[in-house]
N, C-alpha and C positions, 0 to 999 in steps of 0.2 A: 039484775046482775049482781047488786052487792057489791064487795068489794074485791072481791076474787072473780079471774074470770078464766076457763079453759079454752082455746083457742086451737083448732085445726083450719093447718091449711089445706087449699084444693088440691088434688091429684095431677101431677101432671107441667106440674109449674116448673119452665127452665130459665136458668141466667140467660145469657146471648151468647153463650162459650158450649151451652148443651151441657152443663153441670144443672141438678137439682136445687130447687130453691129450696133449704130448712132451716128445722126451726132455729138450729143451732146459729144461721145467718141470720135469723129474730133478734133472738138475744143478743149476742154479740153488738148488733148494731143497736140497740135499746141502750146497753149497757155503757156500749160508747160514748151516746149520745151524753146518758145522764150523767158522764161523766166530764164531759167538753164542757169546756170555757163560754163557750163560744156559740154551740148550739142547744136553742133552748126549748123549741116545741115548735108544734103549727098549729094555724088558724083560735091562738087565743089561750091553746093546751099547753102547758107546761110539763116538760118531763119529769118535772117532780113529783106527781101526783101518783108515780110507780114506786112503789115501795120494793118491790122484791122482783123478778122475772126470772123461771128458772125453765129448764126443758125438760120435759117430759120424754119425748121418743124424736122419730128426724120429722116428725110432721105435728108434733104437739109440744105447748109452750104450754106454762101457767099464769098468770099476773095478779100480781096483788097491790090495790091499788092503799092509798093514803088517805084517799078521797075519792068521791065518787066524782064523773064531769061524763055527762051525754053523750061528747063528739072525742073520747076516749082513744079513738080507733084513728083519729088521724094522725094520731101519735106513730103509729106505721105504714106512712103513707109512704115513707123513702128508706129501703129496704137496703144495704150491703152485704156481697159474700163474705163471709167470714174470715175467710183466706185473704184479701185485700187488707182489711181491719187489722191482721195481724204485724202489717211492716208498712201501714199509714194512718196519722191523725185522719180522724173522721169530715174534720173541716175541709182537708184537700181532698177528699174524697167526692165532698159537692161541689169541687173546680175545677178540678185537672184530670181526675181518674175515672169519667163517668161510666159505670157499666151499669146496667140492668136486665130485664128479664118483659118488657114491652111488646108492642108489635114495630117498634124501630129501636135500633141502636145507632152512636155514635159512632160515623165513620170517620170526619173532618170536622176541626174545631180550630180556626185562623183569630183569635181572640180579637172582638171589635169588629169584624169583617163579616165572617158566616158561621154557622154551625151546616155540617152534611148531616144529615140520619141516611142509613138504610135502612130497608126493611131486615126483619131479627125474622130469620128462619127459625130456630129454635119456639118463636111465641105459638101458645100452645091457644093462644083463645082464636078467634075469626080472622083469618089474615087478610092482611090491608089490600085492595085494591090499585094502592101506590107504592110503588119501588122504593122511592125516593124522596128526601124534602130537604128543602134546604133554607133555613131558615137567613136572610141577610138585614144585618143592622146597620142601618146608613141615616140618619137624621136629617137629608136632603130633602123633603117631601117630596119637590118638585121631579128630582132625579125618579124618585120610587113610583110617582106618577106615571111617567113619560114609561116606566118599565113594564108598568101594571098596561099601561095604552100599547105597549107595543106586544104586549102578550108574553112579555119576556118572564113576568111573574105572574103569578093566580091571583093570587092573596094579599092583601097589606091591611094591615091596621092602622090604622086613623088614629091621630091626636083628638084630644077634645075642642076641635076648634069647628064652632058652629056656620062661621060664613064659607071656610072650606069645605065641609061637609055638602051646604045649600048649593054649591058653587059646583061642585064634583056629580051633585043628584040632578042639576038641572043640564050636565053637558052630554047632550043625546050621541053625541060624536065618541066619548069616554067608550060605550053600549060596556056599562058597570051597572051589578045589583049592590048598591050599598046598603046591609044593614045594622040599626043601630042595635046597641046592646045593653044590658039592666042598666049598667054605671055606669063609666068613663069609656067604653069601647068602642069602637065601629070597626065594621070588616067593609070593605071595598071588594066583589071576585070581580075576575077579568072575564068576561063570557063569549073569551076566542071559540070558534067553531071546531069542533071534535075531530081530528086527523083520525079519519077513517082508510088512510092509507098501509095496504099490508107489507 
């Protein structure tokens, strides 16, 4: 790649509003970024390592970098409209104003309590299977347990705590597939029977 790189994106890509994702929304948030206090790169990449970013057409960008780094491209991994960028800092844009272009958007966000996603009609890749998710942050295990048993939730993740984990895999009564994950994770699903009802 060198130090320069030409960059299109795919065909077809919408915000969650049915506005077109471009490049002009690249830049802008690039430019943002390298410009915040505050936000400085992902997974180890530094937005410093862009030198110049300019656009090319509504679907081609250029970049040139400073320096060359492998995982370059996670540099865009969290994309804003343009139009947002213009009348808010970039930092409250990863708090308060979350929009995207996924297969979910944000519908409810109760800070501390839950996040709603629905499903983003607009997502142009395979659409989800699931309506809905709703993620809840509650630090109770035992609460989130009892929730997971009663089929009130699917999913929970696990602390890293090994006698709870032994202790959750050996309760036949739970009827949970726990699995562990590369690092610190674990998934508990709940394996309620499928409402086949129409």
């Amino acid at each position: 790649m060198g130090l320069k790189a030409v960059v299109k994106l795919k065909d077809n890509i919408f915000w969650q509003d049915g506005s077109p994702v471009t490049s002009i929304d690249v830049v802008e948030t690039i430019l943002a970024a390298k410009n915040s206090s505050t936000v400085h790169g992902y997974d180890g990449v530094s937005y410093g390592i862009i030198k110049s970013i300019d656009v090319i057409d509504n679907k081609q960008f250029m970049v040139v970098f400073n320096e060359y780094s492998y995982d370059w491209k996670s540099l865009f991994n969290v994309i804003f409209p343009a139009k947002l960028l213009e009348d808010a800092n970039i930092e409250d844009l990863f708090y308060e104003d979350v929009f995207g272009c996924g297969p979910f958007k944000l519908k409810e966000w109760v800070m501390g309590e839950y996040i709603l996603l629905e499903r983003n009609s607009f997502f142009s890749g395979k659409k989800p299977n699931i309506d809905a998710i709703k993620i809840i942050f509650n630090s109770d295990i035992n609460y989130l347990l009892g929730m997971l048993k009663k089929g009130e939730i699917d999913v929970l993740s696990l602390p890293v705590d090994i006698d709870l984990l032994k202790e959750i895999e050996e309760d036949d009564s739970l009827n949970l597939m726990v699995k562990p994950g590369n690092l610190i994770e674990h998934l508990a699903i709940c394996l309620k029977p499928e409402n086949n009802s129409q």
